[in-house]
Residue frames as a rotation matrix with the C-alpha (Angstrom) as fourth column:
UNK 1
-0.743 0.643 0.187 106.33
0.516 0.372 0.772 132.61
0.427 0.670 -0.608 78.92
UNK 2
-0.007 0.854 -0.519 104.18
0.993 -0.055 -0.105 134.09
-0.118 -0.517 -0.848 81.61
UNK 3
-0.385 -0.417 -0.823 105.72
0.304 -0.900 0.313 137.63
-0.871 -0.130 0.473 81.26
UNK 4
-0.964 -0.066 -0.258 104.99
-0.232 -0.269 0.935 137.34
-0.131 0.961 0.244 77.56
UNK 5
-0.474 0.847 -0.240 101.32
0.877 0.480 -0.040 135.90
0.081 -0.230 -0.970 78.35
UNK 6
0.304 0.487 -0.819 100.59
0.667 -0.723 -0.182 139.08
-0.680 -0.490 -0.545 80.37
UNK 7
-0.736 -0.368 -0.569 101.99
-0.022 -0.826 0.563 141.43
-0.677 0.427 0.600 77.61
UNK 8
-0.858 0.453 0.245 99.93
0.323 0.103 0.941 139.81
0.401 0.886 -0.234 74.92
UNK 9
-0.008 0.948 -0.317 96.73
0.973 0.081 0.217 140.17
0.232 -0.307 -0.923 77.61
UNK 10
0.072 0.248 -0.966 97.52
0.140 -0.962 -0.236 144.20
-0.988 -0.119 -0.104 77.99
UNK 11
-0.987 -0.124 -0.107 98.02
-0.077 -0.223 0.972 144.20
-0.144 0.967 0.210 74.38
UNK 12
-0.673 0.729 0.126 94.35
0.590 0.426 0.686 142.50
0.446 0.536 -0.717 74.04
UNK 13
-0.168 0.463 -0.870 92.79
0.880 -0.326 -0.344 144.85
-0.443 -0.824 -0.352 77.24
UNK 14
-0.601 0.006 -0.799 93.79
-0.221 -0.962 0.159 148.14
-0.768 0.272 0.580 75.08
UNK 15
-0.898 0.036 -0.438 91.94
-0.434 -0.239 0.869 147.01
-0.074 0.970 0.230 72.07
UNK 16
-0.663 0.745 0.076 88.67
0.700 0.652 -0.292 145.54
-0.267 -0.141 -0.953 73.16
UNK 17
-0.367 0.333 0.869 86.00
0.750 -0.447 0.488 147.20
0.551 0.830 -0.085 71.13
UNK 18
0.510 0.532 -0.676 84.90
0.847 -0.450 0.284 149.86
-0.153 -0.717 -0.680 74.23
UNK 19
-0.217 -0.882 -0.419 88.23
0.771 -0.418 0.481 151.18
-0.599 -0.219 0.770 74.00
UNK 20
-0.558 0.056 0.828 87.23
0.792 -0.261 0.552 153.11
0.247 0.964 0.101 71.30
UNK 21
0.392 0.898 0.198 84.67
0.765 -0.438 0.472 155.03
0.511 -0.033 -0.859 73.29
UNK 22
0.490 -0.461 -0.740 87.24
0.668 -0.347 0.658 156.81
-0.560 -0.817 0.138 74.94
UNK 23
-0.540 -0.549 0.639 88.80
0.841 -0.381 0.383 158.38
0.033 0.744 0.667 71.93
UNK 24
-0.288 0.273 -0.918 88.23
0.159 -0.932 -0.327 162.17
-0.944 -0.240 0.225 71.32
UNK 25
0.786 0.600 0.151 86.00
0.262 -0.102 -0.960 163.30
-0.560 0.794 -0.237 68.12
UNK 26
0.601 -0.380 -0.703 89.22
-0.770 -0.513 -0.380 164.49
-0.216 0.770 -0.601 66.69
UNK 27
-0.325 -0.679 0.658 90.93
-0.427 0.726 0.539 161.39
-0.844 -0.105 -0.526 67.60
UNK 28
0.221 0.866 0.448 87.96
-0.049 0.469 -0.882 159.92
-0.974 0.173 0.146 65.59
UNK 29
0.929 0.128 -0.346 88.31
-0.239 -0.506 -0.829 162.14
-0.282 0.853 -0.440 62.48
UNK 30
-0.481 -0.777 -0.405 91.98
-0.876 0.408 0.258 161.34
-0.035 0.479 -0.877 61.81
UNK 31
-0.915 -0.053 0.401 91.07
0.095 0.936 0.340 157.61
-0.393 0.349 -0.851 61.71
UNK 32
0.444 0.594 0.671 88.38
0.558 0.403 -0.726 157.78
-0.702 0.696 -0.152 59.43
UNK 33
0.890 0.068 -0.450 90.31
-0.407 -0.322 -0.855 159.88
-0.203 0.944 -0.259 57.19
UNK 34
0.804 -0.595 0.023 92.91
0.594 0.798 -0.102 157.33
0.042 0.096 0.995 57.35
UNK 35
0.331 -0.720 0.610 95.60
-0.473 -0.686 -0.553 159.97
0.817 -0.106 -0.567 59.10
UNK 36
-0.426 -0.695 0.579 96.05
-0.899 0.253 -0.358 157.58
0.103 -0.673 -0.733 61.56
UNK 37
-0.444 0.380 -0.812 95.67
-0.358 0.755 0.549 153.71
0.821 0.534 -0.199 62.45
UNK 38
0.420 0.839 -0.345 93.74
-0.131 0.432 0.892 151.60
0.898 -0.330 0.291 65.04
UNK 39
0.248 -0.852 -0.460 96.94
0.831 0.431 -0.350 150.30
0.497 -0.296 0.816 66.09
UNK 40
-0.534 -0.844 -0.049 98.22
0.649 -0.372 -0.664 153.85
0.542 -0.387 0.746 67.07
UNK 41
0.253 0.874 0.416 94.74
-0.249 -0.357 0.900 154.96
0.935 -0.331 0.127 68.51
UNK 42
0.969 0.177 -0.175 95.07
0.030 0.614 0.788 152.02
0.247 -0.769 0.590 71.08
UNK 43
0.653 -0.550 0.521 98.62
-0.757 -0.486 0.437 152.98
0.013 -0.680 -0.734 71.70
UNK 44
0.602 -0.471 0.645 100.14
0.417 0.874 0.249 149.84
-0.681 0.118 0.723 70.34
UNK 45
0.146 -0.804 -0.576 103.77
-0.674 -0.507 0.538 150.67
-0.724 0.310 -0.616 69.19
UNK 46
0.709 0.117 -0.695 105.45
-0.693 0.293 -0.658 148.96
0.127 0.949 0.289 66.22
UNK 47
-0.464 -0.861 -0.206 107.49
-0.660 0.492 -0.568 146.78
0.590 -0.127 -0.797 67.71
UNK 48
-0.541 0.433 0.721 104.57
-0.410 0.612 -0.676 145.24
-0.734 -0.661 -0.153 70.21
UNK 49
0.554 0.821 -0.138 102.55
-0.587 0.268 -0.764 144.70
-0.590 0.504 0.631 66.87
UNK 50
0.297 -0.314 -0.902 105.60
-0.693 0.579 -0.430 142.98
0.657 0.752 -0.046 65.28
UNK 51
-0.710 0.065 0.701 105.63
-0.534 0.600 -0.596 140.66
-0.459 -0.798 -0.391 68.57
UNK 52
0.249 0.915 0.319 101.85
-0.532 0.404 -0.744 140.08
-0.809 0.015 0.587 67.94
UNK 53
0.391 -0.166 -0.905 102.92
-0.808 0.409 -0.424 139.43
0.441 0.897 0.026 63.71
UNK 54
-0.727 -0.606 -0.324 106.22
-0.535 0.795 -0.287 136.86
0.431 -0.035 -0.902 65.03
UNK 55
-0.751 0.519 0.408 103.14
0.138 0.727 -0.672 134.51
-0.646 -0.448 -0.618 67.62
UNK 56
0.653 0.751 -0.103 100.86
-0.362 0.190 -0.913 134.59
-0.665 0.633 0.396 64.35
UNK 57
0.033 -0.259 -0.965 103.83
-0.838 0.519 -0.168 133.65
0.544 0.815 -0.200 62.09
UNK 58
-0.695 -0.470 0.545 104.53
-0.712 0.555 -0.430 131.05
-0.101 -0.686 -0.720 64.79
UNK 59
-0.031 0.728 0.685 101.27
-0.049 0.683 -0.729 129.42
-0.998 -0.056 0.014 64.91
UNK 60
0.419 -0.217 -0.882 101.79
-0.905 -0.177 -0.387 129.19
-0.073 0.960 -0.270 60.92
UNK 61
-0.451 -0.875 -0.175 104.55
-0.843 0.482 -0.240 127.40
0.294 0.040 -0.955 61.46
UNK 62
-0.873 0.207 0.442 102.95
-0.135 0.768 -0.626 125.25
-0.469 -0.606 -0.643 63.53
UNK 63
-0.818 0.558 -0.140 99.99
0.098 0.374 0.922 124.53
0.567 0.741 -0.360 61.04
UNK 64
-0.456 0.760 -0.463 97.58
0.836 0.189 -0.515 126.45
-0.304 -0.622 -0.722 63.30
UNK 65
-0.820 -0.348 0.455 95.83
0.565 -0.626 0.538 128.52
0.097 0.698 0.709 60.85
UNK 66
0.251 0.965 -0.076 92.74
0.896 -0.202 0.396 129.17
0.366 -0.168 -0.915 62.40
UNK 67
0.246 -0.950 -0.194 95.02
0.969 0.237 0.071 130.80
-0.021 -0.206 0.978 64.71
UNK 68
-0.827 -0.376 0.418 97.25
0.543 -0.726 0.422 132.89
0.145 0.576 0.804 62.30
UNK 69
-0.547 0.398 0.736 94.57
0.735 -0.193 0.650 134.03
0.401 0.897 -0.187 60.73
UNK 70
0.393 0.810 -0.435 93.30
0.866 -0.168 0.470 135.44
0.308 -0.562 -0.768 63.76
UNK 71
0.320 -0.492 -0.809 96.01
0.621 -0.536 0.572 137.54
-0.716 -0.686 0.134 64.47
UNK 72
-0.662 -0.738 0.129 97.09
0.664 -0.498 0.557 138.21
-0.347 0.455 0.820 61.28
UNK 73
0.140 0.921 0.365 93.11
0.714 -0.349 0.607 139.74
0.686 0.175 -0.706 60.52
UNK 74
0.752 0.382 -0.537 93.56
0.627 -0.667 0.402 142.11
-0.204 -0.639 -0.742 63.47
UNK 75
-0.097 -0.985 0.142 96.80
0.669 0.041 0.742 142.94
-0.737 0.167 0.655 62.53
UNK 76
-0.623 0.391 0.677 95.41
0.639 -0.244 0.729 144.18
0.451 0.887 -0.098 58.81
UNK 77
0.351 0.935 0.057 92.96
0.738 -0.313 0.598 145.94
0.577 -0.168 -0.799 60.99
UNK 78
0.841 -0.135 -0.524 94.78
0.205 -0.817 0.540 148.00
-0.501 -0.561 -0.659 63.44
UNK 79
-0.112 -0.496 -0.861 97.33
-0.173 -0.843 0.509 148.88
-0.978 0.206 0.008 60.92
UNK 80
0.570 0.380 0.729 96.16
0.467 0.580 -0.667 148.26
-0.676 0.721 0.153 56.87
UNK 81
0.781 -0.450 -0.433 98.93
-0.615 -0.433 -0.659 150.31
0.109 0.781 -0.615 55.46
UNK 82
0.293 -0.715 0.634 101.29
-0.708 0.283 0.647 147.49
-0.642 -0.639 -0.424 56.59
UNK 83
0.469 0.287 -0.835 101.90
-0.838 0.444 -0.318 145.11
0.280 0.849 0.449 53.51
UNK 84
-0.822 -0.548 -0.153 103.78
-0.463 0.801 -0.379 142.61
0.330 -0.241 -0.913 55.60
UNK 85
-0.600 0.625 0.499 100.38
-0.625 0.024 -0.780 142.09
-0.500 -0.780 0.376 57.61
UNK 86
0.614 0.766 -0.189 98.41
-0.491 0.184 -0.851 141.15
-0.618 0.616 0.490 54.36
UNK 87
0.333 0.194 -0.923 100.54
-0.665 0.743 -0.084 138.94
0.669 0.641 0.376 52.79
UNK 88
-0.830 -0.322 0.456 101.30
-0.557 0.426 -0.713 137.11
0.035 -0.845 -0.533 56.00
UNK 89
-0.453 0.882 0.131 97.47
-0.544 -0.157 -0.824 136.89
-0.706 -0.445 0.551 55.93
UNK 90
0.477 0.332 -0.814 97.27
-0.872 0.294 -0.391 135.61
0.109 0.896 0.430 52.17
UNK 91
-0.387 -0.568 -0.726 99.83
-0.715 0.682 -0.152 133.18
0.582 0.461 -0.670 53.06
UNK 92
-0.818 0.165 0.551 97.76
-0.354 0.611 -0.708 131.51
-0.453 -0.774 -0.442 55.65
UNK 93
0.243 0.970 -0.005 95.08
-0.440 0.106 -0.892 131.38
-0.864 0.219 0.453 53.12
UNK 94
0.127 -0.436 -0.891 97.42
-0.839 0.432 -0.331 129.99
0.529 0.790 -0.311 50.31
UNK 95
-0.966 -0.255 -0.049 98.50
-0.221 0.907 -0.359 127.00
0.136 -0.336 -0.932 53.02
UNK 96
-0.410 0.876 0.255 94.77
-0.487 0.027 -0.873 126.83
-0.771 -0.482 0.415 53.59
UNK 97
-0.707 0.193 0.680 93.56
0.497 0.820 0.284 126.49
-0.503 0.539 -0.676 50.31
UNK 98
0.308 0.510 -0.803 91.57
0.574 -0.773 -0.271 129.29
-0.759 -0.378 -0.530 50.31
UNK 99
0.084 -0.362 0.928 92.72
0.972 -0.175 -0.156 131.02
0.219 0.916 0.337 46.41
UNK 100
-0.206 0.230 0.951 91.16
0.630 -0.712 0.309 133.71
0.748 0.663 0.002 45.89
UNK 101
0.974 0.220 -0.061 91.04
0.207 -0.736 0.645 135.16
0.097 -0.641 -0.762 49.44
UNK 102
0.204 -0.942 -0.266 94.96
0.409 -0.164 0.898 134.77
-0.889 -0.292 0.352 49.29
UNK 103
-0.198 -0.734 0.649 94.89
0.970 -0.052 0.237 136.41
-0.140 0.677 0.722 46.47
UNK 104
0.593 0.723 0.354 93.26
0.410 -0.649 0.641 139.12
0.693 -0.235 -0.681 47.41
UNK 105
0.785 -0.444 -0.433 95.56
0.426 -0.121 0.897 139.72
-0.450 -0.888 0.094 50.36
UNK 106
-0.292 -0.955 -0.058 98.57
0.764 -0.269 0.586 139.73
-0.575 0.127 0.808 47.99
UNK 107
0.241 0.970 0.015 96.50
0.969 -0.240 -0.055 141.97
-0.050 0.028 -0.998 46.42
UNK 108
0.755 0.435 0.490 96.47
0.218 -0.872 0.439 144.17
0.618 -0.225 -0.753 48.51
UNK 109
0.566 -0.806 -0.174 99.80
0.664 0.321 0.675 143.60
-0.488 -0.498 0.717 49.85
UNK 110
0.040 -0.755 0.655 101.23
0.995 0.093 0.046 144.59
-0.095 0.649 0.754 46.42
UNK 111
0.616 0.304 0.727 98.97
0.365 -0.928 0.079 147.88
0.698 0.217 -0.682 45.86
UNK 112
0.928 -0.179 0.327 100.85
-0.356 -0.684 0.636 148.96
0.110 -0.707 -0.699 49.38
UNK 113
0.242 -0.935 0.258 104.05
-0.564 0.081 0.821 147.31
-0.789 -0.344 -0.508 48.55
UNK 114
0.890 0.333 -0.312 104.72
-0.453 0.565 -0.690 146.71
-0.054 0.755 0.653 45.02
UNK 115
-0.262 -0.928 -0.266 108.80
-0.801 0.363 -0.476 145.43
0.538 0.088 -0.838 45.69
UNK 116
0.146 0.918 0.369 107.25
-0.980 0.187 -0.075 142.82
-0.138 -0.350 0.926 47.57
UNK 117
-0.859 -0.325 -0.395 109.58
-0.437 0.868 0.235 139.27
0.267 0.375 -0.888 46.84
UNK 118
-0.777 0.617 0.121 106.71
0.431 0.662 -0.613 137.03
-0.458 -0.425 -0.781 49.20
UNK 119
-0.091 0.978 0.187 103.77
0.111 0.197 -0.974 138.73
-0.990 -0.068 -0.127 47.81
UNK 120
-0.279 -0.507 -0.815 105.14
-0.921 -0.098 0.377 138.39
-0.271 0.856 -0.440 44.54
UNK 121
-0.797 -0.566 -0.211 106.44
-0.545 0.825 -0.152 134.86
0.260 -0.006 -0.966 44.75
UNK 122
-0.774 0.563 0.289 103.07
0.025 0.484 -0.875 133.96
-0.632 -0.670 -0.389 46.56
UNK 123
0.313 0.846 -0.432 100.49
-0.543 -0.213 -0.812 135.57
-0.779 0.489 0.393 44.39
UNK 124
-0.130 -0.208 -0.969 102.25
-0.950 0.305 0.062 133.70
0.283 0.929 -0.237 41.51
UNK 125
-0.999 0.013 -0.040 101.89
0.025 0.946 -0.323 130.36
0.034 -0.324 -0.945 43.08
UNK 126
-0.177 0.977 -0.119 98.05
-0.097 -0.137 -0.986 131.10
-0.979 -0.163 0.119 43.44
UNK 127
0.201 0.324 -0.925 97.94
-0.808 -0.479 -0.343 131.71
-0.554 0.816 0.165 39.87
UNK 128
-0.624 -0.460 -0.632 99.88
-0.725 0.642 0.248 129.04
0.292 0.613 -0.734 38.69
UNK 129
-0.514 0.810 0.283 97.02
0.655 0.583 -0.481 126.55
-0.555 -0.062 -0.830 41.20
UNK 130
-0.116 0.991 -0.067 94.59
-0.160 -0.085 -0.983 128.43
-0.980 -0.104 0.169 39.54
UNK 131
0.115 -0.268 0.957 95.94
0.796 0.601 0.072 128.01
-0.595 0.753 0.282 36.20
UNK 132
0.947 0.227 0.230 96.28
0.322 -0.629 -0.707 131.19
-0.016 0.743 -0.669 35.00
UNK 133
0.189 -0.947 0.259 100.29
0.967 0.225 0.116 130.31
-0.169 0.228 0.959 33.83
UNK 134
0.314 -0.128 0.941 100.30
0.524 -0.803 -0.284 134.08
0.792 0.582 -0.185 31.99
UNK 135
0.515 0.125 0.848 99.88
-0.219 -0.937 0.272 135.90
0.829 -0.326 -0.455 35.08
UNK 136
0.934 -0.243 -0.262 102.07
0.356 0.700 0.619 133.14
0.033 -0.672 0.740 37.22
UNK 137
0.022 -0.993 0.114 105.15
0.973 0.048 0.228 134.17
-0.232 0.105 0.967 35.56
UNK 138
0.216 -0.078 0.973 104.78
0.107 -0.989 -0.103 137.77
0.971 0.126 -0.205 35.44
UNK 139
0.992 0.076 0.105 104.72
-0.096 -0.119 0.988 137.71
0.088 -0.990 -0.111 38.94
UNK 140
0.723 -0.669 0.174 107.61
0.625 0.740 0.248 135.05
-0.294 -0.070 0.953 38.95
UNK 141
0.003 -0.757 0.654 109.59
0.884 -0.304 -0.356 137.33
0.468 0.579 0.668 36.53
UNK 142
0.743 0.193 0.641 108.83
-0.060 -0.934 0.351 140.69
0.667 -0.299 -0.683 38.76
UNK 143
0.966 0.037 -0.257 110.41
0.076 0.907 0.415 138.67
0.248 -0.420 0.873 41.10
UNK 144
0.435 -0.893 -0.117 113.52
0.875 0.389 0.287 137.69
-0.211 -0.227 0.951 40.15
UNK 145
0.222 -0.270 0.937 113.82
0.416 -0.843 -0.342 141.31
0.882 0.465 -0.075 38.57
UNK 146
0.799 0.145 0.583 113.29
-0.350 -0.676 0.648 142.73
0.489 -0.722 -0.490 42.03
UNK 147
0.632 -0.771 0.080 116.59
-0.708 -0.532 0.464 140.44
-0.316 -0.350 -0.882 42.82
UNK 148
0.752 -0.410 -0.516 118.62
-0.323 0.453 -0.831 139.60
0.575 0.792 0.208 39.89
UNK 149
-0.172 -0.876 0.451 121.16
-0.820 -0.126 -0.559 138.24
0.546 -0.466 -0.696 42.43
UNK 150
0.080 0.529 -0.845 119.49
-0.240 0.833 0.499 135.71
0.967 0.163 0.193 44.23
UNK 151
-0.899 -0.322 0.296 120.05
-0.248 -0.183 -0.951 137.29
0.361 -0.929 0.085 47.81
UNK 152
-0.084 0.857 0.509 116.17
-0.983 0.013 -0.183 136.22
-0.163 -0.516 0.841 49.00
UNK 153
-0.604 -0.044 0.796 115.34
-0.405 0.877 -0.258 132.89
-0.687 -0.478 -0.547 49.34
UNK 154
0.242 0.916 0.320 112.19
0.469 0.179 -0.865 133.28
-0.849 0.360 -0.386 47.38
UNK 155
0.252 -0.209 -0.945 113.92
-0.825 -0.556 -0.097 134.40
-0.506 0.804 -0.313 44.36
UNK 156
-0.729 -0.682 -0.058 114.88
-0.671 0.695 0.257 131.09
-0.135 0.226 -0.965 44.12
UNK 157
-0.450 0.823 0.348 111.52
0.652 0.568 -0.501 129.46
-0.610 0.001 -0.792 44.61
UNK 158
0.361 0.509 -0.781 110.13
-0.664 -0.448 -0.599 132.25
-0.655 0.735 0.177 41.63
UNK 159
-0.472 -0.504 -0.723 112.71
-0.881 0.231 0.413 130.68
-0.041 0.832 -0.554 39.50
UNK 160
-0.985 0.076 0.154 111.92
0.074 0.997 -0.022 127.17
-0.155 -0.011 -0.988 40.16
UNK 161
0.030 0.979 0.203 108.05
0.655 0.134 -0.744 128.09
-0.755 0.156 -0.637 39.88
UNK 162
0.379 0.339 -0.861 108.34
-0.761 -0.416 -0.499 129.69
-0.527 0.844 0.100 36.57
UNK 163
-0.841 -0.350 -0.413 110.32
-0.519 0.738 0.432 126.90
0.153 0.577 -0.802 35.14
UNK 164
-0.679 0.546 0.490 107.37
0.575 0.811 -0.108 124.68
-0.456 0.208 -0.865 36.07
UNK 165
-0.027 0.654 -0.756 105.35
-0.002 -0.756 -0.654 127.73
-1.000 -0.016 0.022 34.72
UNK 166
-0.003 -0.520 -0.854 107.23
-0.921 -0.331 0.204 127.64
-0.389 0.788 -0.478 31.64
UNK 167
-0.866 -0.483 -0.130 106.52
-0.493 0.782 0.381 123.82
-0.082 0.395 -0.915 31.40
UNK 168
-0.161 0.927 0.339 103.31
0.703 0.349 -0.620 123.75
-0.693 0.139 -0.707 31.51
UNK 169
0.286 0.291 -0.913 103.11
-0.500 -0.768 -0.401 126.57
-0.818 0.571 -0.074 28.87
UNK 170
-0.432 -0.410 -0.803 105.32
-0.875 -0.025 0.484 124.48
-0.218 0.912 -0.348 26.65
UNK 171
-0.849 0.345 0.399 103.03
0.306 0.938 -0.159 121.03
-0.430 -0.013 -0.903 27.01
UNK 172
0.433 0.816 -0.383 99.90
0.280 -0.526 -0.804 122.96
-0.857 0.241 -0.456 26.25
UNK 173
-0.089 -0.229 -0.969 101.74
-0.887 -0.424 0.182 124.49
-0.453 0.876 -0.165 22.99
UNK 174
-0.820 -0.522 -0.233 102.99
-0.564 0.674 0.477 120.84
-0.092 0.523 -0.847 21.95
UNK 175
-0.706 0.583 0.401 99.68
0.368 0.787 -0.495 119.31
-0.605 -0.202 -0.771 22.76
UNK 176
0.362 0.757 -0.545 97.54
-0.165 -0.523 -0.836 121.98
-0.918 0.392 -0.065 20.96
UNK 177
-0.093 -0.592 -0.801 100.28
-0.943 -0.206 0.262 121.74
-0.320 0.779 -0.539 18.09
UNK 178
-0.833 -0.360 0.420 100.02
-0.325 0.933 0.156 117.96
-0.448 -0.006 -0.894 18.15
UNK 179
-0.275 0.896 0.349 96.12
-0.054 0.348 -0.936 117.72
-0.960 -0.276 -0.047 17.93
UNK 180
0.380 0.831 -0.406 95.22
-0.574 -0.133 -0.808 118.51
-0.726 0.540 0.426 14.77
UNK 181
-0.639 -0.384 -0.667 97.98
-0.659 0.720 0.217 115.95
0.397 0.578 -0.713 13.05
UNK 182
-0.721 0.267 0.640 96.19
-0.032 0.909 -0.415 113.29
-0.692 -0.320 -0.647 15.04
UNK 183
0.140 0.963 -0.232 92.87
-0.322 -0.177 -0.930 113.73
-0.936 0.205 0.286 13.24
């Protein structure tokens, strides 16, 4: 634990906002023209940043979303072409409550990863709390397209949330269809 302590604290030492002053004007120019990321500025490989990702899904796990959210926000920052990063990030705002910033995330998850099962499966669950059933089950149905097999876990939870998609579409029909006999 202590070994992994001190990694996470040289992980945090390279990225403290000075660090930056050290960087060379060309270093600069590639990262604003998005030719390179934060992440590989500060010398943080892709394996130490999917460390950082697993102790932000952790504290998830562990309903500490304040947390997550912290890590998974820097994360999105020192690399934003990552789409695992951002819908990690939406899903702490979907267990939050938080809609429309988790949707956003998947968002922006999809735009950089439309094959996406989780930010699929996720952004449809947002929709379906927000009520907008139409755009629940597109998702839902991208989904299971993306595997008609049912090798992902969450192909299974699309299905099962479009069936309730698909039941609330068909109560609304019967109830609209019902009203005007009542009268």
């Amino acid at each position: 634990m202590l070994e992994k302590q001190n990694k996470l604290a040289g992980l945090t030492e390279r990225i403290k906002p000075n660090w930056m002053e050290s960087l060379t004007p060309e270093q600069l120019a590639r990262y604003k023209a998005g030719e390179v990321s934060l992440g590989e500025l500060a010398g943080i490989s892709g394996p130490e940043m999917l460390e950082i990702a697993m102790q932000g899904f952790r504290m998830y796990e562990q309903g500490r979303y304040k947390e997550a959210k912290i890590i998974f926000e820097g994360l999105c920052d020192l690399d934003p072409s990552e789409a695992y990063y951002r819908t990690a990030l939406g899903t702490v705002y979907l267990a939050e409550e938080q809609l429309e910033y988790a949707k956003n995330n998947f968002d922006l998850a999809l735009v950089l990863n439309p094959k996406s099962l989780a930010g699929l499966v996720n952004r449809g669950e947002v929709h379906l709390r927000l009520g907008d059933i139409v755009e629940a089950a597109q998702d839902f149905t991208k989904a299971v397209e993306l595997d008609p097999e049912n090798k992902d876990p969450l192909t299974m939870r699309a299905r099962l949330l479009a069936a309730a998609a698909l039941e609330t579409i068909e109560a609304a029909q019967k109830e609209a269809s019902a009203g005007p006999a009542k009268k």
